[in-house]
N, C-alpha and C positions, 0 to 999 in steps of 0.2 A: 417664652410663650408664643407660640405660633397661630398668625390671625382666625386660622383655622380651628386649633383647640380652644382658642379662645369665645370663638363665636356658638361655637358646643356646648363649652358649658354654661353661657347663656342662656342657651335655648334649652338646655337641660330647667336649669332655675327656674326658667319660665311656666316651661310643662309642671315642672311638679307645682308651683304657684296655681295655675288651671288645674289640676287634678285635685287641690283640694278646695277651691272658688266655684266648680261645676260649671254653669253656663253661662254666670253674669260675667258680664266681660266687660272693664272698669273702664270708660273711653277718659276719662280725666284720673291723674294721679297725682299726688303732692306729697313733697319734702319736706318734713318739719324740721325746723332748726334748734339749737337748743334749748330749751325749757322751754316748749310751742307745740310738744308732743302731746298737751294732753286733748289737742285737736281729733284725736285720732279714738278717743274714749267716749264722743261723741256721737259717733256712726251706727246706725240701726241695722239690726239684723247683720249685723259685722261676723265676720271669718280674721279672728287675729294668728297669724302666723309668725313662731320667734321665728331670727334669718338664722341659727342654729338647726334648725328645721329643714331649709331649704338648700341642695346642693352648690357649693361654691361660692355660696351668699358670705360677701363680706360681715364681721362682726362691726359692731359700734363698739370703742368699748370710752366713750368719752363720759363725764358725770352731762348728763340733761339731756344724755340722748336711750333711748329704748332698748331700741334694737330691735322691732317689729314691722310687719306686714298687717296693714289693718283693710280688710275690702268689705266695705257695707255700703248704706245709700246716706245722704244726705240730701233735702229737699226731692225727695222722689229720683237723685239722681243715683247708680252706682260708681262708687270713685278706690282708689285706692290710696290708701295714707302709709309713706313709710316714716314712722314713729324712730327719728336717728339717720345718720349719715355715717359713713364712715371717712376721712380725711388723710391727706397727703403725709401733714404732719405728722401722724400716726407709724408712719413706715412706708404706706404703699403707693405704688405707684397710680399714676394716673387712668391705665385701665381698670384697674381693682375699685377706686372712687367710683367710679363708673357705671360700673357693672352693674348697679340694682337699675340705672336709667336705663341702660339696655335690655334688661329684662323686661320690662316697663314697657316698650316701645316693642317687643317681639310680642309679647301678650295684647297689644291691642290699643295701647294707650295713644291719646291724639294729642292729647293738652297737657302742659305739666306745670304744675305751678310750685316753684321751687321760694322755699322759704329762710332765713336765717337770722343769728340779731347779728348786728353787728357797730363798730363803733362809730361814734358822730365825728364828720369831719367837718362838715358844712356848717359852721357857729351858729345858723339860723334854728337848728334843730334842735328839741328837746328829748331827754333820757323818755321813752317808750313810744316817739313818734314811728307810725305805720308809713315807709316811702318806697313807693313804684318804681322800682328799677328800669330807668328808660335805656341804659346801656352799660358796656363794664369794661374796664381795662383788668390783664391777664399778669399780674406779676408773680405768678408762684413760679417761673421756670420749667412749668411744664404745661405738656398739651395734651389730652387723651387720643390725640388723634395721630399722634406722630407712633413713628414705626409701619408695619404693612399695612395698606387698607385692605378692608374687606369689603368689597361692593355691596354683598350683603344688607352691609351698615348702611350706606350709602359712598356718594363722590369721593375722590381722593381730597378735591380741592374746593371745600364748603362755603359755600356765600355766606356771609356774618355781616351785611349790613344793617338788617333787621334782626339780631339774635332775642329778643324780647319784644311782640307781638306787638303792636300797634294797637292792632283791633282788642287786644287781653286787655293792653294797659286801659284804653277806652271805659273797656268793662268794670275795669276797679275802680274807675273814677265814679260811675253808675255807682258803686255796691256803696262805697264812702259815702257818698250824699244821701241815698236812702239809710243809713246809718248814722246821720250827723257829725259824719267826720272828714277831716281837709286832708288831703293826702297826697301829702309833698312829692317831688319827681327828683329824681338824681341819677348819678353816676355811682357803681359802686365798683373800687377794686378788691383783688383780690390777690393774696400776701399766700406764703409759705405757712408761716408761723413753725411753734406754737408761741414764740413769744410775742407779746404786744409789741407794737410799732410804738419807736423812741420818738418825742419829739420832732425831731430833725427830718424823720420820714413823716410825720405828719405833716408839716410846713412841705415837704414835697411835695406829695399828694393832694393837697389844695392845688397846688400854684398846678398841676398837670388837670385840675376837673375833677376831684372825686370830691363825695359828697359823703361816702358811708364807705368803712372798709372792713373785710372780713378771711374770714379765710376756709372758704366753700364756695358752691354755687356755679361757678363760674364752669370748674369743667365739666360740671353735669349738663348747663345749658349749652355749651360746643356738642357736648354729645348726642344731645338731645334733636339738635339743630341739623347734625349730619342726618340724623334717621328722619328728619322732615316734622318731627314734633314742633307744638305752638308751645313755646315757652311763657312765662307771665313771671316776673322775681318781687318778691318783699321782703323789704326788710325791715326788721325792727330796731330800733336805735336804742341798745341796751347798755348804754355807755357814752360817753363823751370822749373820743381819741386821746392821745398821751399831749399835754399840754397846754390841752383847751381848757379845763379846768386843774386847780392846784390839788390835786388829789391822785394817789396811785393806784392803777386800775388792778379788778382782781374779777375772778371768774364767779363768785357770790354773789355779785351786782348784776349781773349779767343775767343769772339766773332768778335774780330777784325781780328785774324789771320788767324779764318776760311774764313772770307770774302776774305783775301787774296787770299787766296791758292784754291777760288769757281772753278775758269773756269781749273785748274789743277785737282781737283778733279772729277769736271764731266764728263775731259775727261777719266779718266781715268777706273772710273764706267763704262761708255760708252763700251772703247775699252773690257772691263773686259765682260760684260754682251755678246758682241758682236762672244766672244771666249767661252762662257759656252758652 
């Protein structure tokens, strides 16, 4: 795929996204993670679009993810919610993951607030705690950015000192406190998958700084970052890593603790969007 066809049919997805959204034009977008989708059910005056709809829009086809285009207003703002991601693990490469964030960023989006659950590494943390991603280490083996640039996009060679906003994270801390909630900071990586991390990488992963690990996220926010988008990451802690407790992890849990933790997390999206 050549940087050229590929920046096309981006911009293709994009237009038909605006042809059928008309004039609102969403300056903040977010990524639901798994079983976090129902974020996106909440939006008034909403335009849902399946990504079966839209040209060369990746499928979801994971259990807890959608697979939709949701653009309405919350708090008087318009935002776009994609209900689902699609993932590496899956098959695709690193553009294809991508590609809804570059849509995203050609239609107008400034802020993006990328969401996921993911598992506890940090022992301090408990199964549905809400934690601000202040930075991330990259271990899936790939980069969205490698192969030709397209200026387009932006630089060849992107600053990532700040890839998660400063001034976002700030703002989350606002939204938690008006909300009654403490909201821990960490590092999150991010893995291949689909399988869970063994023990053995867990005890790595500590000892190198991570706090929560996942397997998303990470090359939406590089992507996000080339095109000069404000990033902001959460995660939800829908699990305990391989080892930290005596129990075998399964994707049920996962699903189940997001569901817990819904009406916490959407307010907190809420008061967050409400402060951008």
């Amino acid at each position: 795929m050549s940087a050229h066809s590929y920046y096309d049919r981006v911009k293709d997805a994009a237009d038909a996204v605006r042809s059928k959204i008309g004039s609102r034009v969403p300056d903040v977008a977010i990524v639901l993670g798994s079983g976090l989708g129902d974020f996106a059910a909440t939006l008034e005056n909403a335009v849902s679009i399946g990504y079966g709809d839209l040209p060369h829009w990746p499928a979801s086809n994971v259990i807890g993810h959608e697979g939709r285009l949701v653009v309405g207003d919350v708090r008087g703002r318009t935002i776009a919610a994609l209900a689902g991601r699609c993932h590496l693990y899956e098959g695709h490469d690193a553009r294809t993951v991508t590609f809804a964030t570059r849509a995203l960023g050609l239609l107008g989006v400034k802020t993006l607030l990328l969401t996921n659950a993911a598992g506890g590494i940090n022992v301090g943390f408990a199964q549905g705690t809400l934690m601000v991603i202040d930075d991330h280490i990259n271990l899936t083996g790939h980069n969205p950015l490698s192969g030709s640039n397209d200026e387009r996009f932006g630089v060849r060679f992107p600053d990532m000192s700040e890839v998660y906003s400063r001034r976002l994270r700030a703002v989350a801390d606002e939204a938690g406190k008006a909300n009654n909630m403490l909201l821990p900071h960490g590092i999150y990586v991010a893995l291949l998958g689909p399988s869970y991390e063994t023990p053995a990488e867990i005890r790595f992963l500590r000892t190198i700084g991570a706090d929560a690990v996942g397997m998303s996220t990470v090359p939406e926010a590089i992507a996000a970052r080339h095109m000069g988008i404000e990033v902001l990451g959460i995660s939800c802690i829908t699990n305990m890593a391989a080892g930290v407790l005596p129990q075998p992890l399964d994707h049920h849990e996962v699903m189940e603790t997001a569901r817990r933790v819904r009406g916490q997390f959407i307010a907190l999206l809420e008061a967050i969007i409400e402060r951008i």
